[in-house]
N, C-alpha and C positions, 0 to 999 in steps of 0.2 A: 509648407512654410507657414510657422505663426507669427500672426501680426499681432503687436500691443502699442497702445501708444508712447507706453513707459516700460522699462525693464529694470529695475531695481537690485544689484547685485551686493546679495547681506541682507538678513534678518536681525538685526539691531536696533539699538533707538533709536537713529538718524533714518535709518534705510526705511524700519517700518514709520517713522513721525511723517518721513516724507509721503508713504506711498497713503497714509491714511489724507494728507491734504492733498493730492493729486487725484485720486480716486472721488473725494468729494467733491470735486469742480471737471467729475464725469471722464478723467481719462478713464482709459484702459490702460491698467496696472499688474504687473508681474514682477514677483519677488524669487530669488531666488536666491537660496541660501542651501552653501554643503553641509550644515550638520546637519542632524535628525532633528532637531528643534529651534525652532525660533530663539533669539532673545537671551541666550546662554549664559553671554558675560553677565546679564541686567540677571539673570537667577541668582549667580553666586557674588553678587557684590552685595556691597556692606553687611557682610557677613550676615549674607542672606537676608536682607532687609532691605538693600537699596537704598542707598543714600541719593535718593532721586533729583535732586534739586539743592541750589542753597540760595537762601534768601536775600545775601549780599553780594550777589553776581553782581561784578563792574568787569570792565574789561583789563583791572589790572590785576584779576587773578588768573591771566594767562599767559603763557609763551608762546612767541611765534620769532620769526627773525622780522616779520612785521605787525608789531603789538596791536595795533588800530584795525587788524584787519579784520578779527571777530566783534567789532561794535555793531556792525549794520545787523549781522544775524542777529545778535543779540536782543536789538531793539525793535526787532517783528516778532521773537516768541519768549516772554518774562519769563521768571518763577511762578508769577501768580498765575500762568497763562499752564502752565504744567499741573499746579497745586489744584486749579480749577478742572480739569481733567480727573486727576487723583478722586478727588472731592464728588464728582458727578458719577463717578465707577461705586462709590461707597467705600472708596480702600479709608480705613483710617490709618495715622501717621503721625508723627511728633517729633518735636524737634530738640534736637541736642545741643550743644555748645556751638559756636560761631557760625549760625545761621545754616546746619544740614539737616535738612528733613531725612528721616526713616520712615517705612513704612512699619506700623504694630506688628505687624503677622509675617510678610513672607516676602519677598521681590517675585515670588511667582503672579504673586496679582499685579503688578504694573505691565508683566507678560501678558496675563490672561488681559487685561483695558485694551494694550495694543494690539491685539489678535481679534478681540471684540468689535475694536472699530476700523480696524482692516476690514473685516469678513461685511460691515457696513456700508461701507464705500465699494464693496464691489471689488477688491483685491483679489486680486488670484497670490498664493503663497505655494511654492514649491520646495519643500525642505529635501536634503540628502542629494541636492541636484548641484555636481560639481560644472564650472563654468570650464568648455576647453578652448573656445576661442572666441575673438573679438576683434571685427572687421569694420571700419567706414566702410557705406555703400553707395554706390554711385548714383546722381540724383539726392545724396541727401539721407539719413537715417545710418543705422546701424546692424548689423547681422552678432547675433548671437549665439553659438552653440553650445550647447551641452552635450550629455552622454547620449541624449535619445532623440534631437530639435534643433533643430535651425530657427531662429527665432529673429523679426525683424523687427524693428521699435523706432521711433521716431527721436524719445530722449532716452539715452543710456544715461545711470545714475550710479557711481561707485561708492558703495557704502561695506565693506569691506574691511574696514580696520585697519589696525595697523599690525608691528609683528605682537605684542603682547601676552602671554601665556600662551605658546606654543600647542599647549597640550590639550585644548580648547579650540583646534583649526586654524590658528591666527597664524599668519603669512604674509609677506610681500608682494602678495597679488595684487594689490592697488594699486601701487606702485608700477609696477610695471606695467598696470595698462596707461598709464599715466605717460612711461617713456615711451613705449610704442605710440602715444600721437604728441610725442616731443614735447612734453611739459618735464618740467625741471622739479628735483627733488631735494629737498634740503636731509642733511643728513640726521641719520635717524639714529636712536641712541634707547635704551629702557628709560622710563622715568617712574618717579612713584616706587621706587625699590628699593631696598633693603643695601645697608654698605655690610663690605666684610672689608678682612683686615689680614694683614700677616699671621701665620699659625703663632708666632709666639706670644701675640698681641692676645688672641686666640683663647688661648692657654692660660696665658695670666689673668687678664683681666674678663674679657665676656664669658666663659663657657663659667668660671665660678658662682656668673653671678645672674646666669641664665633664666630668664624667668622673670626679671626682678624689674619694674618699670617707677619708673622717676617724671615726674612733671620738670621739662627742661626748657632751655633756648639753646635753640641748636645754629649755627653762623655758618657762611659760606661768604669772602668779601662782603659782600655788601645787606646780605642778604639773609633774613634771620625769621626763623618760626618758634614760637613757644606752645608746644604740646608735650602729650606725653613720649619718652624713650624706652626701650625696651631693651635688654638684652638679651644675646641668644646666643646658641651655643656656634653658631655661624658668623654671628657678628653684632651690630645693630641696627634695632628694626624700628618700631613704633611710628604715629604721624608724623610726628617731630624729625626725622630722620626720612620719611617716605616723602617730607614734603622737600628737605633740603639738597636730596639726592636728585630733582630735577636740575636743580641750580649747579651742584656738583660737576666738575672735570678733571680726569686724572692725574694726579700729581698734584693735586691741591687740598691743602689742609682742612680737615672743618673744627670749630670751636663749640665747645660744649659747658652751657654754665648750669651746672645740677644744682643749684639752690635759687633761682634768678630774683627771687623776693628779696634775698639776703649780701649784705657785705660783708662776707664772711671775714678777714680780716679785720674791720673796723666790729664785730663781732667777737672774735679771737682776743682783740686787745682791750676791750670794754670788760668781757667773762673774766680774763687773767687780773685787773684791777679790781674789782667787784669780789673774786672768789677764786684765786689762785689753786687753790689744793685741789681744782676738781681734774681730771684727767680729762687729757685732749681727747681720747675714742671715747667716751663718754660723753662729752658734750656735743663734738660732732655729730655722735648718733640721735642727737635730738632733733636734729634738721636733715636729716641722710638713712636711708633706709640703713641696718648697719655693716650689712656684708659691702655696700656699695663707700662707706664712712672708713670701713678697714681699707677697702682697695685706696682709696685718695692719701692714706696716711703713708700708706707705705712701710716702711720703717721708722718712723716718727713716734714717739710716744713717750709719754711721762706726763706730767700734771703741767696747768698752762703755764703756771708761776716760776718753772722750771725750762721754758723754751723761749729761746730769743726772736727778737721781731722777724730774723730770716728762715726761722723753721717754720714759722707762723705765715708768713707770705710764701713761703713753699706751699703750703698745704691750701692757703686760702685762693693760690694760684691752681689747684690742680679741680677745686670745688667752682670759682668762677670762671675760669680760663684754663678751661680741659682742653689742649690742642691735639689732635688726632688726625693721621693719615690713612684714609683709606687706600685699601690696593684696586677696586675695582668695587663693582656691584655684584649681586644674583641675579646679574642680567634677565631676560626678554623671562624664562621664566618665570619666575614670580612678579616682573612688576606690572603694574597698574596699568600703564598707560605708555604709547612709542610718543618720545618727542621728536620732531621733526617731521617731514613728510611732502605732501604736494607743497610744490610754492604756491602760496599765496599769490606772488605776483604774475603767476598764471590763473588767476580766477578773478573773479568778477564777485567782489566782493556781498554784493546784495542778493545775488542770486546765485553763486556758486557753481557757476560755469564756465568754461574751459576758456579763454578768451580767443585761444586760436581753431578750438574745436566747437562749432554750432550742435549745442544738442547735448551734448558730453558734460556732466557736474558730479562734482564731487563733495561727499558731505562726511559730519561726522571725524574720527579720528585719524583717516587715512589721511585726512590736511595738517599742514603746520600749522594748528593750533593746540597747545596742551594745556590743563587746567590746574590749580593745584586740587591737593588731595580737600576732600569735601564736599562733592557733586558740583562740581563746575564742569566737568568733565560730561557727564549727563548733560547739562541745561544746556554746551554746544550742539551736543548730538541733536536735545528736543530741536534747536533753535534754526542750525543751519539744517534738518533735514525738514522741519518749516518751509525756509525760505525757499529749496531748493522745488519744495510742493507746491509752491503759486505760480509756479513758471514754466513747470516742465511738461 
């Protein structure tokens, strides 16, 4: 039988952030993760750059069924508490539009930091090693097995994930150690994903214009992102849509304004005064990529001077008030991030422990907390795999 003070299950940023502060306040630390490598998802995000952090973390860039519940992580481990990490490894990084750091070169180096300062504090890491069971044990602690160990630990530490890209090991194994000691699950859904659409929708409009990416505001009720859009020959993709597709449920429409600078009717009718003889797809294409300028027209066309105020609000309605039905997403495959997951109102907010299990925390994305697109997503993992390392 091995004994550790901590067992750690997942090599991720939560799993490893935790085991590197648990280790430095001298536990005995054991990480185990089933892929061949640490860190996998943190490789191939942001396109392979890692969008490791963003600089405007508040707490209302996330979802939970209880929003308050990622402030206390939050406010034990910053952005600057990560960038200073970054910063002391020598990774260099820079920042894009609405507060995301990247790193210059590779997201393998925010790997290589974390493996560095694992290996520092004394961590033990065991890659390729699947978990088969998971036991309270009597007296207090935990038994753990794998394929070759029995393994007893004082805090069990689920960092795990959610289902997200499948093809990556991602599973509902958090989960279920969760309802095996009777915590409650909120339900889980892909976020951060891509919508598709009916094939005729398909057909007409995305696969012609596949490729082809617009600066948009994208609506959902209440609820609205201004990035870029993308079309694909699947459907649409882009932040703009990857951010609004958490918000999304099905059967509900989303609103798409492809020009959001402009009033395009009070546009339409200033141009047609001003300079009647110029052609509607001509002018539109000076605001509209123009394969995306033909799709909005429709069958519309002639010069402006020659269209009444209701073709004009046709068209100005299809450029600021694009209403669209998705059928569904590219579920858990392609997306980003699972929303939903452990209740919240089964943890203990500051420390991320089980409230009815002593010893038992859970960190990272296998909880109902999701972030939007932008490293928010990252800064929970740094923050509550933090919190979870002061305690466990």
């Amino acid at each position: 039988m091995q004994k550790f003070d901590v067992v750690i299950i997942g090599a991720g940023a939560a799993g490893m952030m935790c085991a590197i502060e648990a280790g430095k306040r001298g536990r005995s630390v054991l990480v185990l993760e089933h892929n061949k490598n640490a860190g996998e998802k943190i490789r191939i995000s942001g396109g392979g750059r890692c969008n490791f952090t963003n600089t405007d973390t508040s707490g209302a860039n996330f979802l939970s069924d209880n929003p308050k519940f990622c402030l206390s992580g939050l406010s034990q481990f910053k952005p600057r508490d990560i960038i200073a990490l970054v910063d002391k490894a020598n990774i260099a990084w820079h920042q894009k539009a609405l507060g995301q750091l990247f790193c210059d070169e590779s997201a393998k180096q925010i790997v290589d930091m974390l493996l560095g300062l694992m290996a520092e504090a004394g961590v033990i890491l065991r890659t390729g090693c699947e978990v088969r069971g998971i036991g309270a044990r009597e007296g207090g602690g935990f038994l753990v097995s794998t394929g070759n160990a029995n393994i007893h630990c004082d805090s069990l530490v689920v960092a795990c994930g959610g289902k997200s890209i499948p093809k990556m090991g991602a599973s509902n194994f958090g989960y279920k150690i969760a309802e095996q000691f009777d915590l409650r699950i909120c339900e889980t859904r892909p976020g951060l994903v891509p919508l598709v659409f009916e094939t005729g929708f398909l057909k007409k409009i995305t696969a012609p214009l596949a490729g082809i990416g617009v600066d948009a505001e994208v609506s959902c009720g209440k609820k609205s992102f201004r990035e870029a859009l993308l079309f694909t020959h699947r459907g649409l993709s882009g932040p703009a849509i990857l951010q609004i597709s958490s918000f999304w449920r099905e059967g509900e429409m989303i609103v798409v304004n492809l020009a959001p600078d402009v009033d395009m009717l009070a546009l339409f009718k200033s141009a047609r005064d001003e300079n009647g003889k110029q052609d509607i797809g001509t002018f539109l294409a000076m605001h509209l990529p123009r394969r995306v300028a033909q799709m909005v027209l429709g069958d519309v066309e002639g010069r402006l001077a020659d269209l009444g105020n209701k073709k004009l609000e046709q068209v100005a309605t299809q450029v600021n008030r694009w209403q669209i039905k998705p059928i569904g997403t590219e579920g858990y495959r392609t997306a980003e991030v699972t929303l939903g997951g452990v209740d919240t109102r089964d943890l203990n907010a500051r420390t991320l422990e089980a409230r009815k299990v002593a010893g038992l925390y859970f960190v990272g994305e296998v909880v109902d907390v999701t972030g939007w697109l932008g490293g928010y997503n990252f800064q929970w993992a740094w923050a509550s795999g933090f919190a979870a390392g002061q305690v466990v």
